[in-house]
N, C-alpha and C positions, 0 to 999 in steps of 0.2 A: 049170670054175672060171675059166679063163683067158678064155672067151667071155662067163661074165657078168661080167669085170671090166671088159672093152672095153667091154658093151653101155652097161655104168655109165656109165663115161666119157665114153662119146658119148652119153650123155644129157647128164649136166651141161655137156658142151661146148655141146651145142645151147640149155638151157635158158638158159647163161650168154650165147650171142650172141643168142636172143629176147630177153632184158631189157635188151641194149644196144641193141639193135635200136627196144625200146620207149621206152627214156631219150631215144635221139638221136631219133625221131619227139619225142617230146614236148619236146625241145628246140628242133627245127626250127619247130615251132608256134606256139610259146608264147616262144620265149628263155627269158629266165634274169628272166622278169618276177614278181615276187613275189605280185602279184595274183591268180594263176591258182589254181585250188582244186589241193590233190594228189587225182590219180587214186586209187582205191580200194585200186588195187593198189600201190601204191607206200604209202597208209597203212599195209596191211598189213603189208608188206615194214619200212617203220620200226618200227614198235609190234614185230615178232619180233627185229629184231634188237638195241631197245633191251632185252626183257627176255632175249635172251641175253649182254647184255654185264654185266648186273647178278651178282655170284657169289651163289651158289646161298643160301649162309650168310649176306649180307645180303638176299637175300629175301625168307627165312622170319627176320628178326629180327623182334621184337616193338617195340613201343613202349615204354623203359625212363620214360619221364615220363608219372606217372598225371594222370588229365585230372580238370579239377577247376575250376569256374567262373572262379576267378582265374585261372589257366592259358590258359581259353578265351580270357580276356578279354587277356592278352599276344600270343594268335598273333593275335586279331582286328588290334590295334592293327601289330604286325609286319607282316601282308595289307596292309592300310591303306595302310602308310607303303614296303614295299618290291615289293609285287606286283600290287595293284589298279592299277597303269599300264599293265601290259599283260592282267590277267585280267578286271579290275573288281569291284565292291566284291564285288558277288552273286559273283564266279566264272565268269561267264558267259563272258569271254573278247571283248565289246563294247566297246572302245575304241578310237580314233584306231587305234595300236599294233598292239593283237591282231589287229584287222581286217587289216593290211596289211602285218605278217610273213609269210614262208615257211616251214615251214607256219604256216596261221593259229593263233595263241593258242587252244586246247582250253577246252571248255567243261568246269570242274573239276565238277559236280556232279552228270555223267552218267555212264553205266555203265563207262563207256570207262578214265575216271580213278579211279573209286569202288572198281572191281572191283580194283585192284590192292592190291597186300597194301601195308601200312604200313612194310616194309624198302624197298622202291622206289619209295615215295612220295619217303622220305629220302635213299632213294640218288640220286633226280633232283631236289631240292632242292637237296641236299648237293654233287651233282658239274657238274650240268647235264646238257644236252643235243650232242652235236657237230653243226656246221653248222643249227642252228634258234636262234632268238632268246632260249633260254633260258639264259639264264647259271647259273655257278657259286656259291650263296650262301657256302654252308657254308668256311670257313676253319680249317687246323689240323688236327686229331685226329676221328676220325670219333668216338670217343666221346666229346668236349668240345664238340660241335655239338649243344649242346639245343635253340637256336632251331627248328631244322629240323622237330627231333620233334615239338616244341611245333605247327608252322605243320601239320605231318602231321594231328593232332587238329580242327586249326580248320578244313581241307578235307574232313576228314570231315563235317564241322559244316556245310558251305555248303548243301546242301540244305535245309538246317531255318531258313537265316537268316533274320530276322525285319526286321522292314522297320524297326524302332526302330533295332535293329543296325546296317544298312546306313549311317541318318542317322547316327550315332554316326559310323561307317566315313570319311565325307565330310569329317570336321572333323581328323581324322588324315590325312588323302590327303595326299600334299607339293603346296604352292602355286608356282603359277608368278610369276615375274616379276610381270606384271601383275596378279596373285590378291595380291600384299606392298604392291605401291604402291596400290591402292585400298582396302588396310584399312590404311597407313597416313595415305593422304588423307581417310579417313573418320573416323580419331583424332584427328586435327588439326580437322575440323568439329565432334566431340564437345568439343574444347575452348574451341569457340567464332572458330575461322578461318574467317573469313565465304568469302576467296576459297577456302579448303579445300573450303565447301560449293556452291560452284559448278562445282568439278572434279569432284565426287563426281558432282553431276544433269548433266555433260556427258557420264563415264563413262558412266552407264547409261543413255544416247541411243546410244551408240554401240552 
């Protein structure tokens, strides 16, 4: 007994200095640049240890908000206005953003995200992520967070999105700075501001 508890030991001892071992190689390479894709093994390695940090009884929760077109239509608008910055409309995870966080933004429509039960959708809406770009939404009480459930539904939903959808999606996205002053400058040409209409045609040269 006493020989297999050392042998144990000295495994996880060795196991635990080959993955520092693999960290600091991969550190020494790469630095601490965000750009670099993560190794397979290190996906891994994340993705096991985020679904053992979730408790068991929020992974097998169900989704208490039944889904129902109106419903669709608030997690779409919610996507839109708080997540399509770094996922994109589709989910696809194709943005300035996604692209060029650590790890990169996940593609929500593929097996990787799909596969997961509907209690850990929410629990990583709900709580976020540690050390990756995904923030904490959910505020308050875990059962007072319907947003979340809600947004759970419409990621299941991103597979089937429809390209009407998507346009829809675009007119909800939040506007930057310059996205306000040229649909304000454009008001001002509707109203018949001759210089307003010449700001607008130097706008769109540029």
């Amino acid at each position: 007994m006493r020989n297999k508890l050392l042998t144990l030991i000295i495994l996880v001892v060795l196991a635990g200095v080959a993955t520092l071992s693999w960290v600091g190689y991969r550190l020494f390479t790469t630095g601490f640049s965000a750009k670099t894709e993560p190794h397979a093994i290190e996906v891994f390695m994340a993705r096991q240890i985020r679904h053992l940090a979730i408790p068991i009884a929020q992974r097998n929760r169900p989704n208490p908000v039944p889904l129902s077109p109106d419903l669709l239509q608030e997690g779409l608008a919610h996507f839109a206005d708080h997540c399509a910055v770094c996922h994109a409309n589709d989910g696809s995870g194709r943005t300035p953003i996604g692209k060029n966080v650590y790890p990169k933004a996940p593609d929500l429509r593929v097996t990787d995200t799909q596969s997961m039960s509907d209690g850990e959708l929410f629990w990583v809406i709900h709580n976020g992520i540690r050390f990756t770009a995904m923030p904490a939404w959910g505020e308050g009480d875990l059962d007072k967070d319907l947003d979340s459930w809600k947004l759970v539904h419409f990621i299941r939903h991103l597979p089937q999105l429809t390209q009407e959808e998507i346009d829809q999606m675009k007119a909800l996205n939040p506007k930057t700075k310059k996205d306000l002053e040229e649909e304000a400058t454009f008001d001002q040409f509707l109203q018949g501001d001759d210089a307003a209409a010449a700001r607008t045609d130097s706008a769109h040269h540029h």
